[in-house]
VOKE-19094 format. One record per residue (C-alpha): residue in three letters; y, x, z. Coordinates in pm, whole numbers. Example, Ala and Ser with C-alpha at 12.3 -4.5 7.8 and 13.67 -1.06 7.14 Angstrom:
<rs>
<residuo: ALA	yy: -450	xx: 1230	zz: 780>
<residuo: SER	yy: -106	xx: 1367	zz: 714>
</rs>
This chain:
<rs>
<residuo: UNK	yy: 5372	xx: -1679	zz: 3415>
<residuo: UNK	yy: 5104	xx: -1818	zz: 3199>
<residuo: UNK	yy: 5037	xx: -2104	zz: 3116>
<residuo: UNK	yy: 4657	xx: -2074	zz: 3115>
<residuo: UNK	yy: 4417	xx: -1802	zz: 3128>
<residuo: UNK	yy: 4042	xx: -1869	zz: 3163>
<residuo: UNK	yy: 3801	xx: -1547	zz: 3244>
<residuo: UNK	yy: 3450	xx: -1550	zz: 3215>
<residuo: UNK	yy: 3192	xx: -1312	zz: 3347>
<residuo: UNK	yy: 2861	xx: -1303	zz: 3325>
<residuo: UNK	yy: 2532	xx: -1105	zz: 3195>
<residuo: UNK	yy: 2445	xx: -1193	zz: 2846>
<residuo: UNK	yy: 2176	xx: -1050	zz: 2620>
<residuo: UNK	yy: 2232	xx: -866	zz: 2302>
<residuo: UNK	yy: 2095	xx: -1213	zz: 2118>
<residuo: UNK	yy: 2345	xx: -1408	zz: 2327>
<residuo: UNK	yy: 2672	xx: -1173	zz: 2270>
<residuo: UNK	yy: 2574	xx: -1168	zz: 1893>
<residuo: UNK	yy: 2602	xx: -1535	zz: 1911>
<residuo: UNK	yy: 2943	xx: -1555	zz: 2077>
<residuo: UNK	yy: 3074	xx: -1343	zz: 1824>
<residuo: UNK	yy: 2916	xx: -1471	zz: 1485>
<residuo: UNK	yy: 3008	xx: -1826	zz: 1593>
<residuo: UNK	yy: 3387	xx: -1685	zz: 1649>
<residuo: UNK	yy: 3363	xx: -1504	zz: 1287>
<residuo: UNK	yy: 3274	xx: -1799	zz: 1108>
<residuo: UNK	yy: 3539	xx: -2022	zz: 1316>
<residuo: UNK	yy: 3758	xx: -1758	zz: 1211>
<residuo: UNK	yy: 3608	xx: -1715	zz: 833>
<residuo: UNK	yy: 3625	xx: -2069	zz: 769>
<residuo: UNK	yy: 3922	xx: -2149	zz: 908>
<residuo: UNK	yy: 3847	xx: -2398	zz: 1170>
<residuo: UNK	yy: 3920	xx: -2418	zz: 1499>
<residuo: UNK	yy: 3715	xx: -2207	zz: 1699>
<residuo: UNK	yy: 3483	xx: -2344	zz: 1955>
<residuo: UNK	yy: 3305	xx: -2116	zz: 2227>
<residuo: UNK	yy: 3006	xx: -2244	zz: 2412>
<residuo: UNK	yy: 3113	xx: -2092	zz: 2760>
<residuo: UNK	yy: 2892	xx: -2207	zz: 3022>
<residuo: UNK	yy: 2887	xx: -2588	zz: 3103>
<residuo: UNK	yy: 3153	xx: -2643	zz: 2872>
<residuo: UNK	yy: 3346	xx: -2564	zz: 2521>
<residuo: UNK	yy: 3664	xx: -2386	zz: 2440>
<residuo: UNK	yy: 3835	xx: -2483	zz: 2145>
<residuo: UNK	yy: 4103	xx: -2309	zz: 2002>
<residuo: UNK	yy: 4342	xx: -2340	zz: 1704>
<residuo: UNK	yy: 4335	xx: -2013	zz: 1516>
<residuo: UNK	yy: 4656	xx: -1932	zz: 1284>
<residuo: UNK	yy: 4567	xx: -1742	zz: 931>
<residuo: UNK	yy: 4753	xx: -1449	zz: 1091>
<residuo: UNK	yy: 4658	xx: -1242	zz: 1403>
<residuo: UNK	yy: 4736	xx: -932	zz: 1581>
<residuo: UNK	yy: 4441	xx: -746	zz: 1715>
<residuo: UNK	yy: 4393	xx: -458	zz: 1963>
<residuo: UNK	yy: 4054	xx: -250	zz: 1990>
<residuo: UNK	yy: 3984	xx: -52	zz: 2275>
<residuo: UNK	yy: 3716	xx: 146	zz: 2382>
<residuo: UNK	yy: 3694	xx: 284	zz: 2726>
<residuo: UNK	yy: 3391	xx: 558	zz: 2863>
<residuo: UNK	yy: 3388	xx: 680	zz: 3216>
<residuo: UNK	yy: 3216	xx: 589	zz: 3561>
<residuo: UNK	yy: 2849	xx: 558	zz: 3385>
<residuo: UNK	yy: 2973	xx: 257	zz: 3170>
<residuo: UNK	yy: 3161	xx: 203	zz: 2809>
<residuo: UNK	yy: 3345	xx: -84	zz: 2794>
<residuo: UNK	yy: 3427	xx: -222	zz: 2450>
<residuo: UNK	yy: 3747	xx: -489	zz: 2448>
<residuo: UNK	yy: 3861	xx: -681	zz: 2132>
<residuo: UNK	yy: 4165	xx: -864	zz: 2154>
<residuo: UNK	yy: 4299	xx: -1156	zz: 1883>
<residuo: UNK	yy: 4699	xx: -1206	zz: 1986>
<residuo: UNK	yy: 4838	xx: -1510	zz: 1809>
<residuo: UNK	yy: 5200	xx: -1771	zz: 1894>
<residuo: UNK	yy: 5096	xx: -2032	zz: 2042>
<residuo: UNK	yy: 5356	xx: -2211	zz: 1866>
<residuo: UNK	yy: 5397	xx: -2211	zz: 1497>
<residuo: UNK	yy: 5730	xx: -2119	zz: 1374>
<residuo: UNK	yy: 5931	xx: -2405	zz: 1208>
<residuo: UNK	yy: 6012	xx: -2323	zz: 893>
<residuo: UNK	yy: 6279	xx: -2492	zz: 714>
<residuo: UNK	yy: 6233	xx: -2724	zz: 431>
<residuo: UNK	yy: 6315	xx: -2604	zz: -6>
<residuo: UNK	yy: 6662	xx: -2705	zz: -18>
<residuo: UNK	yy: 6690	xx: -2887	zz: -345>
<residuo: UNK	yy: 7011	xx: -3012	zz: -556>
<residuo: UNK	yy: 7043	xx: -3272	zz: -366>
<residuo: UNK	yy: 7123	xx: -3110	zz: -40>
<residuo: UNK	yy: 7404	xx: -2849	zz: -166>
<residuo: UNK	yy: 7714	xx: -2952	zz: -229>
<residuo: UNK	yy: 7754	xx: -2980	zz: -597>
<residuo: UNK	yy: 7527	xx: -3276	zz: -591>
<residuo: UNK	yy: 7722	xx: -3453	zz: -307>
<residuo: UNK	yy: 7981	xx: -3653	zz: -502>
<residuo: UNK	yy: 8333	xx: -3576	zz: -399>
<residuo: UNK	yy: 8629	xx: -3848	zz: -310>
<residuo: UNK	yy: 8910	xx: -3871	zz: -519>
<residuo: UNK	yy: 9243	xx: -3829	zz: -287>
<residuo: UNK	yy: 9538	xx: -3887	zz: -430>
<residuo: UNK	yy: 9779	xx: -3573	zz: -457>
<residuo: UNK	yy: 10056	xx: -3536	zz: -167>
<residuo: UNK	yy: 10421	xx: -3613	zz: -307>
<residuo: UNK	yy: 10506	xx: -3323	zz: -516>
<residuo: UNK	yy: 10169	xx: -3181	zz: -575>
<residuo: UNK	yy: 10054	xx: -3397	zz: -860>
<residuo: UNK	yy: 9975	xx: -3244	zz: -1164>
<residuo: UNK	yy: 10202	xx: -3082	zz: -1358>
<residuo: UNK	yy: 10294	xx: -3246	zz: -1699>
</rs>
């Protein structure tokens, strides 16, 4: 199941689709979140630096249709924090316990 999916359809002009997409690139370019003017309304969507993509092109039945697909996580993946001297265990200090009877050192 998803947990959203939003489809659009609709006639645009060459003008208009070149819009769409240069407004995507420079989201994309800039690094900031992209925002799509779709309709009454604006989609806004945090892009990662990394992406999967897919290109297809399909011809047949009097029509070519061109699809380009961005895949990204939806969730970043945690990544664990530089371990430094302090968390290893040469830089916790260690008790003292005395030796059991007969195991003290030997003289």
């Amino acid at each position: 199941m998803r947990d959203l999916k939003f489809e659009q359809k609709r006639s645009l002009s060459r003008r208009e689709a070149a819009d769409q997409l240069t407004a995507l690139a420079a989201a994309l370019r800039e690094g900031a979140d992209a925002e799509l003017e779709l309709g009454p309304g604006t989609l806004s969507l945090r892009v990662p630096d990394d992406l999967r993509s897919e290109i297809e092109v399909e011809i047949g039945d009097g029509e070519i249709e061109l699809e380009i697909e961005l895949k990204w996580p939806t969730a970043t993946p945690r990544t664990e924090p530089p371990r430094t001297a302090a968390d290893t265990d040469e830089a916790t200090p260690r008790k003292s316990m005395p030796a059991a009877p007969g195991q003290g050192p030997s003289r």
